[in-house]
N, C-alpha and C positions, 0 to 999 in steps of 0.2 A: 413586452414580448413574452411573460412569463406565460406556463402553457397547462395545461390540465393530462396532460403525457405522460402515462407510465410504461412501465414495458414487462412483460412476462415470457421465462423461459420455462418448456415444458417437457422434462425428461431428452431433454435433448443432446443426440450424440453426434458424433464426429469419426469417421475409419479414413484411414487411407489406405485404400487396398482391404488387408487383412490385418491391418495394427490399427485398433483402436485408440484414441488420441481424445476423447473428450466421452466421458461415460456417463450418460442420462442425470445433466443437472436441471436442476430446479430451481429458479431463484425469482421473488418478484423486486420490482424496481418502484418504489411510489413516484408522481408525478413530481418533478422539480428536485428530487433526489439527488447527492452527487454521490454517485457508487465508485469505490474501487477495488478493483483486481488486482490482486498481488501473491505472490508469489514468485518460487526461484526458476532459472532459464528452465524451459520443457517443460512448464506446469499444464502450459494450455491457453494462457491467460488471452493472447493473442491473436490464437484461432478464435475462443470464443467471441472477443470481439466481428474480428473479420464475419462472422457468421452474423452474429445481430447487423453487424453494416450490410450484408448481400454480397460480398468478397466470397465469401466460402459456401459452398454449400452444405446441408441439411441432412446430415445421414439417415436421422429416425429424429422426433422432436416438432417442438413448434416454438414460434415464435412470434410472440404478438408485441405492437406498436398503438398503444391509443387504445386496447380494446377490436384492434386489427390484427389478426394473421397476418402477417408478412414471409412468411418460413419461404416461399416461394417467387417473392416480390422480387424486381430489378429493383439495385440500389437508391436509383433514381425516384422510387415507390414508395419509401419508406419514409420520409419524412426527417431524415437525420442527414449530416455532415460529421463528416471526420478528418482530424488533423492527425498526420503522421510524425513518426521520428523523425523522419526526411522532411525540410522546408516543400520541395517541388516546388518553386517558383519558377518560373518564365524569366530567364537573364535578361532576355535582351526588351521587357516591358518595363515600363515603370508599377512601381507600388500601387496607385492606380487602377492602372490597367490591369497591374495581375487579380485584384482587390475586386474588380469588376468584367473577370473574364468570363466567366458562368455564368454570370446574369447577359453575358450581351451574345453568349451563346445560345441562348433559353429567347432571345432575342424578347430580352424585357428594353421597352422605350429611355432612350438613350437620357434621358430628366430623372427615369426612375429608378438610375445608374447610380447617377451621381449622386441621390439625394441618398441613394443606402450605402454607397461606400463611401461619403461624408461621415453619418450616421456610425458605421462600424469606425472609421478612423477614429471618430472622435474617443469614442469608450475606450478604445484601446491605447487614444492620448497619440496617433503616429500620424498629426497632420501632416508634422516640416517635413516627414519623408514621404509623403504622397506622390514628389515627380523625381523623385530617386529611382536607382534602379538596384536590384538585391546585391550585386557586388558591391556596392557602396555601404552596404548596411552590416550594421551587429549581427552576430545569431541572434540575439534575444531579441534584436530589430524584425530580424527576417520572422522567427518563428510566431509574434505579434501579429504579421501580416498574412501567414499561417491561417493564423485563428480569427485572424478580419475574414478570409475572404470566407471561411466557414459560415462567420456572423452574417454575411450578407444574404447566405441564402434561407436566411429567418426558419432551420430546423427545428423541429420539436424536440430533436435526441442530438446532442454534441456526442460525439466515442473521439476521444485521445488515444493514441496508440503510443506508449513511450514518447511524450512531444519534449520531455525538459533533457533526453540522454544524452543528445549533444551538444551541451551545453557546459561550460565550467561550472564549480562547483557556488560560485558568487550569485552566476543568472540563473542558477536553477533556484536560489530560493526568491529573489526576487521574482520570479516569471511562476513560483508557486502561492507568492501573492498576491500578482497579479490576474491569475485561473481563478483562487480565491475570488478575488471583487469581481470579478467576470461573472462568476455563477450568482453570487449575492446580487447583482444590478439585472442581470438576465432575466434570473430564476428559472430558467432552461435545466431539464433534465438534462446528468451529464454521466456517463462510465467512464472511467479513465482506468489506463493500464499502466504498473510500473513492476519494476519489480526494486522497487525503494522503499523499503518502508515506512523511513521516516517522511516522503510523499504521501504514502496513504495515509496515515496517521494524524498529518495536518491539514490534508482536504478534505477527507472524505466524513461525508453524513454516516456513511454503511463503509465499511470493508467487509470484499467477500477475499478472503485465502484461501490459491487453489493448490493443490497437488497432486502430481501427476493425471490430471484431465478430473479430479475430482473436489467439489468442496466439501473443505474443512472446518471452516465455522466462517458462517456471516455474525455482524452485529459490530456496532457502535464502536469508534477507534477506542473510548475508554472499555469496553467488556472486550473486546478482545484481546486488550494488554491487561488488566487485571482477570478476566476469568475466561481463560483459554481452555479450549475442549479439549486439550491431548497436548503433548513435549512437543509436536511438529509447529503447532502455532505459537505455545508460549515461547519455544527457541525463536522462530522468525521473527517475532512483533517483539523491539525491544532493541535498545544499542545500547551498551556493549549488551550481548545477547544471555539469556538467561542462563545459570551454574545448573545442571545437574551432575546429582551426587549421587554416587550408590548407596545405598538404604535397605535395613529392614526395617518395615512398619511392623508393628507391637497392637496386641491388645490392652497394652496400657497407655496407648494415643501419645506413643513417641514414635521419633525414627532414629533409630542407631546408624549415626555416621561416623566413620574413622574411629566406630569406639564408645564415642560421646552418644549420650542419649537427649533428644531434642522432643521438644512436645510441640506438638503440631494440633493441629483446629480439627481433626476429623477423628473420629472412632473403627477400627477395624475388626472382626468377626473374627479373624487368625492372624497369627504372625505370615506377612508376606514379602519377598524381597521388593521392592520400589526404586521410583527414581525420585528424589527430592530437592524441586526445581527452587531455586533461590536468585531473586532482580540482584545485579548491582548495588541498587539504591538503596536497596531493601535491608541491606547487611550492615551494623554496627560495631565500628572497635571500641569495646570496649575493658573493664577489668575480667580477671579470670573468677569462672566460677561456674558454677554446677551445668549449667544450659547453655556454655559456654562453647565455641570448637575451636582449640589449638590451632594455628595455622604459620607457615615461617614466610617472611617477603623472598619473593625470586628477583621480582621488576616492580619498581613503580614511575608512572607518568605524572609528572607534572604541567597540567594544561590549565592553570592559572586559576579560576576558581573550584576548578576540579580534580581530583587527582583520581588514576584507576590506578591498585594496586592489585598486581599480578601474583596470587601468592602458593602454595601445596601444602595442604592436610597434611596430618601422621603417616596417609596409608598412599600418601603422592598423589593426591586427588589433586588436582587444579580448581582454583576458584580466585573467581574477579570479584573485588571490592570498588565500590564509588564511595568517594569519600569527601569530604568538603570543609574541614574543620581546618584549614592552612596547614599542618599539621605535617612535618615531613617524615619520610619512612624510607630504608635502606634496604637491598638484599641480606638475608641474614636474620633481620630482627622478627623479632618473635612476638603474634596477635595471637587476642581473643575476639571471636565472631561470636555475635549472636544478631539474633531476626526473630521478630516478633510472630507466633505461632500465625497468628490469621493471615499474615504475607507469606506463610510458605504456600508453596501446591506439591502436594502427591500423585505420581504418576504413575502407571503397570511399569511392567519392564515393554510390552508392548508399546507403550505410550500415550496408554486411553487416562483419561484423569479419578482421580479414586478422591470422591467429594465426602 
């Protein structure tokens, strides 16, 4: 089933009325890709889909399928399937039936029914619930049969709209490794929408991060957690989300925080004030000393091989530690931070990355 299907978007916008909502992106898709969209509620992410599906229309832009224009296609044209947040199954059908309602609409021969929604149960592993009917079933049952009855109509482009949100937080990563082998046995082109990021981080070949109707950086879940274009994406991509600190960057390739001066990996032209973005992970307790930042514990969590310690600078800065040494720590007590120059990032006060 694997497909030679890519997709390309061409400055393409979005208005409702007089409020623009999606502002001339550009993105290509390679064939067999799994892309994801991510970002917070109102970025767009959602529209943009619905428009590559044929749900929305096409303010100004283009959109190709295959080496196809589609900007103006019925959905039906286009050669993709999409599974929603919402199951929409049919109550009163069986799994079956709902499995193979498109196809006996399309009035494909009732043999070539059964042979493809066989076919889709199987991958999907949901034979025994085949003469079931959706109130009987799991979400993670139902939302499976979702993505069967997708499978059945053999698209070139899978688009997920949010399919794991309602779901507990158990079946959503089961049902995100199950999308996983889905795509790996398919090899179907696939966009998926979330606004989870640790969803896109674990599926996707490509994340694209949107905001507010614009992207922000595409590329690989590792380049966008290690080299984020601007504070908007290294804050997003990243649990517990990344520390920025107020900073002045130096011509002598420090940044003075809460006092301390810290050497960092970049060179600056003048002194500027900055943001100096620091992972969790990234931060080390250890002895005091020159490269060191003073910090007191507020809060710490103990989550068994990990602990976040919740701690404030000299100057009441807040900053999160991940720690992992067993090691226990109280309100009160008193650390040294330090982070290796090449793991910080430097940011404007704007937000644009200063490399």
């Amino acid at each position: 089933m694997a497909n030679t299907t890519g997709m390309a978007l061409r400055q393409v916008h979005k208005s409702f009325g007089n409020m623009e909502v999606i502002h001339g992106v550009d993105l290509d898709i390679a064939a067999g890709e799994f892309v994801v969209f991510v970002g917070p509620s109102g970025c767009g992410k959602s529209t943009l889909l619905r428009m590559i599906a044929g749900l929305e229309e096409v303010t100004d832009g283009e959109i190709s399928i295959g080496g196809r224009d589609v900007t103006d296609l019925d959905p039906s044209q286009r050669g993709i399937a999409m599974v929603f947040q919402s199951y929409a199954l049919y109550p009163h059908m069986s799994v079956r039936d709902n499995l193979g309602f498109g196809l006996k609409m399309a009035n494909v021969p009732k043999a070539e029914i059964e042979r493809q929604v066989d076919a889709a149960a199987r991958i999907l592993k949901i034979e025994p619930l085949l003469e079931r009917r959706p109130g009987q079933l799991s979400g993670g049952q139902r939302q499976r049969v979702a993505i069967g009855r997708a499978i059945v109509r053999k698209p070139d482009v899978f688009l997920f709209d949010e399919p794991l949100s309602n779901l507990d937080a158990e079946l959503r990563v089961s049902m995100r490794i199950e999308i996983a082998r889905l795509h790996r046995e398919l090899g179907n082109t696939m966009v998926y929408v979330t606004h989870d990021q640790t969803e896109a981080m674990t599926l996707a070949d490509k994340i694209v991060v949107l905001r507010d109707g614009r992207i922000e950086q595409v590329g690989t879940p590792r380049q966008v957690y290690e080299d984020p274009a601007n504070s908007f994406v290294a804050g997003f991509i990243g649990s517990p989300k990344m520390n920025f600190l107020d900073a002045v960057f130096t011509q002598e390739g420090t940044a003075q925080v809460s006092g301390y001066a810290l050497p960092v990996s970049v060179q600056s032209q003048q002194a500027q004030p900055a943001i100096l973005g620091l992972r969790p992970e990234h931060i080390v307790v250890g002895p005091a000393g020159p490269n060191a930042l003073p910090a007191v514990v507020d809060f710490s969590e103990y989550l068994g091989g990990t602990r976040y310690i919740y701690a404030s600078l000299g100057d009441g800065q807040p900053i999160v530690i991940e720690h992992r040494d067993g090691a226990d720590f109280a309100a009160g007590d008193e650390l040294h931070l330090q982070c290796a120059p090449e793991l910080m990032r430097l940011f404007s006060l704007s937000g644009e990355r200063i490399r």
